[in-house]
N, C-alpha and C positions, 0 to 999 in steps of 0.2 A: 176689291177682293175680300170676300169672307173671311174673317178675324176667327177661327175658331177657339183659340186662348181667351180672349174678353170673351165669346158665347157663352163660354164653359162659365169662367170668372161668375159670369152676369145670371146664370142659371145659378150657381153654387149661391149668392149672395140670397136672390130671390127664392128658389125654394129650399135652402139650408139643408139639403139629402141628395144625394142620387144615386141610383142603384149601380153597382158596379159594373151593373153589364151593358149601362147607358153607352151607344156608341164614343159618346167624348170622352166621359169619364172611362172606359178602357183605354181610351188612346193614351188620356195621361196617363195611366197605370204599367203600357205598356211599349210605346213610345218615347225613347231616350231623349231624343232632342226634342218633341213636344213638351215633355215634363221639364226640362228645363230650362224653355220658357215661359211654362207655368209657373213655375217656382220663383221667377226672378221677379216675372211680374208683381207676383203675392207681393216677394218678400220686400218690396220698393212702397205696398202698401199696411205693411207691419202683419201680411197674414201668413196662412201656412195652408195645404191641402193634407185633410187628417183621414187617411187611410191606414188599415189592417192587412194582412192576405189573406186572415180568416173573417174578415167582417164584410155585411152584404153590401156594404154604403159608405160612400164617401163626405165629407164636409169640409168647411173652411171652418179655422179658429184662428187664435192670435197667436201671431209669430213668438219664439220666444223673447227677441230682442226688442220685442213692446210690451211686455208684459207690466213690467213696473209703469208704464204707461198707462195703461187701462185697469190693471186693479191693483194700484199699489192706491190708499187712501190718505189722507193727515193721520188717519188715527188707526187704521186697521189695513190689514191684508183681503182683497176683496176677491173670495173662492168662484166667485161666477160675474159673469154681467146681463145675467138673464133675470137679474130682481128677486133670486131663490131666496128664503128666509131660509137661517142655521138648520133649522128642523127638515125643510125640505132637503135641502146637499144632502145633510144625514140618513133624510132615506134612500135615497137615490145610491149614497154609498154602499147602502145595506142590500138594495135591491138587485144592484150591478154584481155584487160580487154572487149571489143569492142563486142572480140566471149565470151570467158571464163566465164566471169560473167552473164551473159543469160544465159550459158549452163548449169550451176551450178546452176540457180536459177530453171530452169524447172526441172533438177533431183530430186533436192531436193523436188519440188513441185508435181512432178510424186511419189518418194518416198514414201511422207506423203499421199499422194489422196490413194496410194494402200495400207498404214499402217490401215488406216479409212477403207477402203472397210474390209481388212482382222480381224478387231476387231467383226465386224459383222458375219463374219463367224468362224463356230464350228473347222474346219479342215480346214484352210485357211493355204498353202503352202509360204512360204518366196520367195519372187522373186526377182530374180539378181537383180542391180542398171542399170536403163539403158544407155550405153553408144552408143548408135545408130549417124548416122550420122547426123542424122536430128534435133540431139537436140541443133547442132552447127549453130549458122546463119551466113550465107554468106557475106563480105563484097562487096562492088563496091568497085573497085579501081575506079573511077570516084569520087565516092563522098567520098572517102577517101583521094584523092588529094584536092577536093572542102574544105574540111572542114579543112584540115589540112597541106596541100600544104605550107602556106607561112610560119609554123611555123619548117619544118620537110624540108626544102631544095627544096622545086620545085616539079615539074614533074621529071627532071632528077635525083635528087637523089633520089626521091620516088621507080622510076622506079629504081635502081641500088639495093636501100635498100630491096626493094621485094624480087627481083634476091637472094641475099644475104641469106635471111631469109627461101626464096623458097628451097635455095642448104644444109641450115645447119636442114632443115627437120620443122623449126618452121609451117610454110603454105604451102599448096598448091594455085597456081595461074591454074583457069580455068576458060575461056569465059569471060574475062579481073576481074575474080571476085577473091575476097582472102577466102580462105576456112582453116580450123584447119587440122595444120597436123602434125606427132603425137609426135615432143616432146612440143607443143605449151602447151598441159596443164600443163608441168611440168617445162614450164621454169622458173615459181617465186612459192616460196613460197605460196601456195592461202591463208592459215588461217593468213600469217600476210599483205600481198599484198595489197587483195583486200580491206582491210577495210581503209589502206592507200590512196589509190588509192580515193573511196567512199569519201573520209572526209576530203584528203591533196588535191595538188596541182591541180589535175585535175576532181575531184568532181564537179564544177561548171559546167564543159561540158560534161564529162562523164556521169553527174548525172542524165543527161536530156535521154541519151540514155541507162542507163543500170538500169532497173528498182529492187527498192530497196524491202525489204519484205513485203513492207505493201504499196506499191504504183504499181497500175497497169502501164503496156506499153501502150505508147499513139505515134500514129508518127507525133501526132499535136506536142510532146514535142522537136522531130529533133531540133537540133538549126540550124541556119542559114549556107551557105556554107559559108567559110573564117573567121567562130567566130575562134579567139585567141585559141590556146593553151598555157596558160599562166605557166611558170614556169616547163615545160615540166621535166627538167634535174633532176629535185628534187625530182622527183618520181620514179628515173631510178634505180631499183635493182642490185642486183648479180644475176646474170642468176644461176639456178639449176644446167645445164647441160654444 
Protein backbone atom coordinates (compact mmCIF):
# COMPACT_ATOMS: atom_id res chain seq x y z
CA UNK A 1 0.00 0.00 0.00
CA UNK A 2 1.13 3.56 -0.87
CA UNK A 3 2.58 5.34 2.24
CA UNK A 4 1.48 8.88 1.28
CA UNK A 5 2.69 10.45 4.76
CA UNK A 6 6.53 9.20 4.17
CA UNK A 7 5.88 10.34 0.18
CA UNK A 8 5.20 13.64 1.44
CA UNK A 9 7.89 13.33 4.50
CA UNK A 10 10.53 12.08 1.87
CA UNK A 11 9.72 14.77 -0.86
CA UNK A 12 9.58 17.69 1.94
CA UNK A 13 13.27 16.43 3.24
CA UNK A 14 14.51 16.11 -0.47
CA UNK A 15 13.48 19.02 -2.07
CA UNK A 16 12.95 21.30 1.24
CA UNK A 17 9.70 23.49 -0.67
CA UNK A 18 6.52 22.56 -2.31
CA UNK A 19 4.08 24.60 -3.70
CA UNK A 20 0.87 24.52 -1.79
CA UNK A 21 -1.08 23.46 -4.43
CA UNK A 22 1.07 20.11 -4.67
CA UNK A 23 -1.59 17.47 -4.65
CA UNK A 24 -0.06 16.12 -1.02
CA UNK A 25 0.94 19.15 0.29
CA UNK A 26 -2.90 20.27 0.20
CA UNK A 27 -4.09 17.13 1.55
CA UNK A 28 -1.90 17.96 4.60
CA UNK A 29 -3.27 21.47 4.58
CA UNK A 30 -6.48 20.37 4.16
CA UNK A 31 -7.08 16.83 5.53
CA UNK A 32 -7.78 16.47 9.25
CA UNK A 33 -6.72 13.09 9.83
CA UNK A 34 -3.94 13.16 7.18
CA UNK A 35 -2.26 16.00 8.99
CA UNK A 36 -2.25 14.43 11.93
CA UNK A 37 -0.53 11.77 10.89
CA UNK A 38 1.88 13.99 9.51
CA UNK A 39 2.30 15.79 12.50
CA UNK A 40 3.01 12.71 14.75
CA UNK A 41 5.17 11.31 12.29
CA UNK A 42 7.37 14.74 12.15
CA UNK A 43 7.09 15.18 15.54
CA UNK A 44 8.62 11.36 16.75
CA UNK A 45 11.46 12.84 14.48
CA UNK A 46 12.02 16.24 16.20
CA UNK A 47 10.44 17.99 12.97
CA UNK A 48 7.39 20.24 12.21
CA UNK A 49 5.57 21.06 8.74
CA UNK A 50 6.06 25.13 8.40
CA UNK A 51 3.14 26.47 6.62
CA UNK A 52 1.25 30.15 6.40
CA UNK A 53 -2.41 30.59 4.75
CA UNK A 54 -0.85 33.42 3.02
CA UNK A 55 2.33 31.81 1.98
CA UNK A 56 2.75 29.85 -1.61
CA UNK A 57 5.03 26.92 0.05
CA UNK A 58 5.23 24.69 2.51
CA UNK A 59 8.71 23.16 4.49
CA UNK A 60 9.90 21.14 7.18
CA UNK A 61 11.94 22.71 10.06
CA UNK A 62 12.80 21.69 13.72
CA UNK A 63 10.24 20.78 16.14
CA UNK A 64 10.30 23.15 18.89
CA UNK A 65 10.91 20.37 21.54
CA UNK A 66 14.42 19.88 19.74
CA UNK A 67 15.48 23.02 19.43
CA UNK A 68 17.97 23.07 22.30
CA UNK A 69 19.05 20.01 20.60
CA UNK A 70 20.21 21.22 17.34
CA UNK A 71 21.22 24.94 18.00
CA UNK A 72 21.78 25.31 21.46
CA UNK A 73 25.96 25.32 21.38
CA UNK A 74 28.69 25.13 24.48
CA UNK A 75 29.23 28.63 23.93
CA UNK A 76 26.40 30.28 21.82
CA UNK A 77 22.89 30.14 20.71
CA UNK A 78 22.88 28.86 17.14
CA UNK A 79 20.12 31.26 14.89
CA UNK A 80 20.25 28.60 11.86
CA UNK A 81 21.76 25.30 10.87
CA UNK A 82 22.33 26.15 7.30
CA UNK A 83 26.13 27.53 8.12
CA UNK A 84 24.66 31.43 7.63
CA UNK A 85 27.47 33.83 9.11
CA UNK A 86 25.84 36.85 11.68
CA UNK A 87 25.97 39.20 8.64
CA UNK A 88 24.02 36.81 6.36
CA UNK A 89 20.76 36.06 9.11
CA UNK A 90 21.16 39.98 9.38
CA UNK A 91 20.32 40.31 5.88
CA UNK A 92 17.92 38.04 5.49
CA UNK A 93 16.17 39.81 8.52
CA UNK A 94 16.33 42.92 6.75
CA UNK A 95 15.19 41.56 3.49
CA UNK A 96 12.18 39.47 4.80
CA UNK A 97 10.87 42.14 6.60
CA UNK A 98 11.71 44.66 3.32
CA UNK A 99 9.29 42.07 0.97
CA UNK A 100 7.29 40.06 3.60
CA UNK A 101 5.61 42.91 5.57
CA UNK A 102 4.16 44.78 2.33
CA UNK A 103 3.06 41.47 1.15
CA UNK A 104 1.20 40.69 4.07
CA UNK A 105 -0.15 44.07 4.52
CA UNK A 106 -1.74 44.03 0.90
CA UNK A 107 -3.27 40.44 1.39
CA UNK A 108 -4.66 41.17 4.30
CA UNK A 109 -5.95 44.45 2.75
CA UNK A 110 -7.08 42.64 -0.52
CA UNK A 111 -8.67 40.19 2.06
CA UNK A 112 -10.79 42.74 3.90
CA UNK A 113 -11.69 45.00 0.54
CA UNK A 114 -13.27 41.57 -0.91
CA UNK A 115 -14.75 40.55 2.79
CA UNK A 116 -16.75 44.22 2.39
CA UNK A 117 -17.68 43.69 -1.29
CA UNK A 118 -18.91 40.13 -0.43
CA UNK A 119 -21.25 41.29 2.79
CA UNK A 120 -23.08 43.28 0.10
CA UNK A 121 -23.84 40.47 -1.89
CA UNK A 122 -26.71 37.67 -1.28
CA UNK A 123 -24.58 34.75 -2.82
CA UNK A 124 -21.06 36.06 -2.65
CA UNK A 125 -18.70 33.01 -3.13
CA UNK A 126 -15.22 32.89 -0.55
CA UNK A 127 -12.18 33.52 -2.52
CA UNK A 128 -8.90 32.03 -2.12
CA UNK A 129 -6.13 34.47 -0.27
CA UNK A 130 -4.08 35.76 -2.95
CA UNK A 131 -0.74 34.80 -3.25
CA UNK A 132 0.29 36.20 -6.74
CA UNK A 133 3.64 37.29 -7.61
CA UNK A 134 2.91 40.79 -7.75
CA UNK A 135 1.86 41.14 -4.18
CA UNK A 136 5.78 40.75 -3.48
CA UNK A 137 7.88 43.97 -4.12
CA UNK A 138 11.00 43.86 -5.68
CA UNK A 139 14.20 44.90 -4.00
CA UNK A 140 17.35 46.92 -5.85
CA UNK A 141 20.25 45.33 -4.76
CA UNK A 142 21.69 49.01 -5.57
CA UNK A 143 19.92 50.53 -2.99
CA UNK A 144 20.05 47.69 -0.69
CA UNK A 145 23.80 48.01 -0.74
CA UNK A 146 23.10 52.08 -0.58
CA UNK A 147 21.12 51.82 2.43
CA UNK A 148 22.58 49.07 4.22
CA UNK A 149 26.06 48.47 2.82
CA UNK A 150 28.19 49.61 5.75
CA UNK A 151 26.32 48.10 8.30
CA UNK A 152 25.94 44.27 6.50
CA UNK A 153 29.83 44.03 5.23
CA UNK A 154 30.23 45.96 1.97
CA UNK A 155 29.33 45.25 -1.61
CA UNK A 156 31.44 42.11 -1.19
CA UNK A 157 29.85 40.45 1.45
CA UNK A 158 26.48 41.78 0.35
CA UNK A 159 27.17 40.24 -2.94
CA UNK A 160 28.28 36.67 -1.35
CA UNK A 161 25.34 36.83 1.28
CA UNK A 162 22.80 37.16 -1.84
CA UNK A 163 24.58 34.23 -3.58
CA UNK A 164 23.96 32.38 -0.18
CA UNK A 165 20.38 33.21 0.30
CA UNK A 166 19.81 32.90 -3.54
CA UNK A 167 21.12 28.88 -3.32
CA UNK A 168 19.20 28.05 0.11
CA UNK A 169 15.87 29.16 -1.91
CA UNK A 170 15.34 32.43 0.55
CA UNK A 171 15.37 34.99 -2.93
CA UNK A 172 15.52 34.98 -6.18
CA UNK A 173 18.21 37.53 -7.90
CA UNK A 174 17.03 38.84 -11.36
CA UNK A 175 18.30 42.13 -13.43
CA UNK A 176 20.43 42.96 -10.35
CA UNK A 177 17.03 43.09 -8.36
CA UNK A 178 16.14 40.71 -5.12
CA UNK A 179 12.61 39.06 -5.51
CA UNK A 180 10.80 36.38 -2.82
CA UNK A 181 11.55 33.19 -3.27
CA UNK A 182 9.69 30.45 -1.83
CA UNK A 183 11.01 29.59 1.47
CA UNK A 184 11.46 33.55 2.17
CA UNK A 185 7.88 33.78 3.88
CA UNK A 186 8.54 31.09 6.07
CA UNK A 187 11.71 31.76 7.28
CA UNK A 188 10.65 33.45 10.82
CA UNK A 189 7.94 33.23 12.69
CA UNK A 190 5.53 36.24 11.13
CA UNK A 191 2.95 36.53 14.13
CA UNK A 192 5.90 36.81 16.52
CA UNK A 193 8.67 38.59 13.98
CA UNK A 194 7.19 40.98 12.65
CA UNK A 195 5.79 42.94 15.43
CA UNK A 196 9.41 42.59 16.80
CA UNK A 197 10.90 43.81 14.11
CA UNK A 198 8.02 46.89 13.82
CA UNK A 199 8.73 48.04 17.49
CA UNK A 200 12.60 46.47 18.36
CA UNK A 201 15.67 47.20 16.91
CA UNK A 202 15.03 48.07 13.42
CA UNK A 203 11.69 49.83 13.72
CA UNK A 204 13.33 53.16 13.38
CA UNK A 205 14.34 52.32 9.57
CA UNK A 206 12.27 49.73 8.83
CA UNK A 207 9.41 51.78 9.85
CA UNK A 208 9.89 54.43 7.48
CA UNK A 209 9.71 51.74 4.73
CA UNK A 210 7.20 49.09 5.68
CA UNK A 211 3.87 50.76 6.15
CA UNK A 212 1.99 50.02 9.35
CA UNK A 213 -2.08 49.55 9.44
CA UNK A 214 -3.14 52.83 9.87
CA UNK A 215 -0.40 54.69 8.03
CA UNK A 216 -0.16 54.90 4.22
CA UNK A 217 3.27 54.18 1.87
CA UNK A 218 4.86 57.30 0.96
CA UNK A 219 8.46 57.14 -0.91
CA UNK A 220 8.86 60.73 0.47
CA UNK A 221 9.32 58.44 3.90
CA UNK A 222 12.64 56.32 2.03
CA UNK A 223 15.31 57.16 4.39
CA UNK A 224 18.47 58.28 3.23
CA UNK A 225 21.19 55.84 1.41
CA UNK A 226 23.74 54.91 4.32
CA UNK A 227 21.15 55.78 7.41
CA UNK A 228 22.49 53.13 10.24
CA UNK A 229 21.30 49.96 10.82
CA UNK A 230 21.41 50.06 14.35
CA UNK A 231 21.61 47.00 16.39
CA UNK A 232 21.06 44.77 13.48
CA UNK A 233 22.09 41.44 15.50
CA UNK A 234 19.30 41.80 18.14
CA UNK A 235 16.76 41.16 15.87
CA UNK A 236 18.34 37.99 14.18
CA UNK A 237 15.87 35.05 14.75
CA UNK A 238 15.93 31.17 14.53
CA UNK A 239 15.39 30.63 10.89
CA UNK A 240 11.98 28.22 10.47
CA UNK A 241 13.63 26.09 7.94
Amino acid sequence: MHDETATLIARLLAQRWLPREDPLARKALLDETFREELDRRLRESGLCLHEHPYAGFVSLGVARSAEQAVFGGHDSWQSTSLQLDRDAVALLVVIWALIILPKRQRQLDRTQAEANVAQAQMFAEDKPISREPTMSPVLSERTLLADFGDRLGGKTRININLGQLARHGFIVRRKEGVAEGPLLDLAFDYERTARRILDGALGDLLGHRIPREDEPESDDDLPEAGERLDDADAEEERLNV
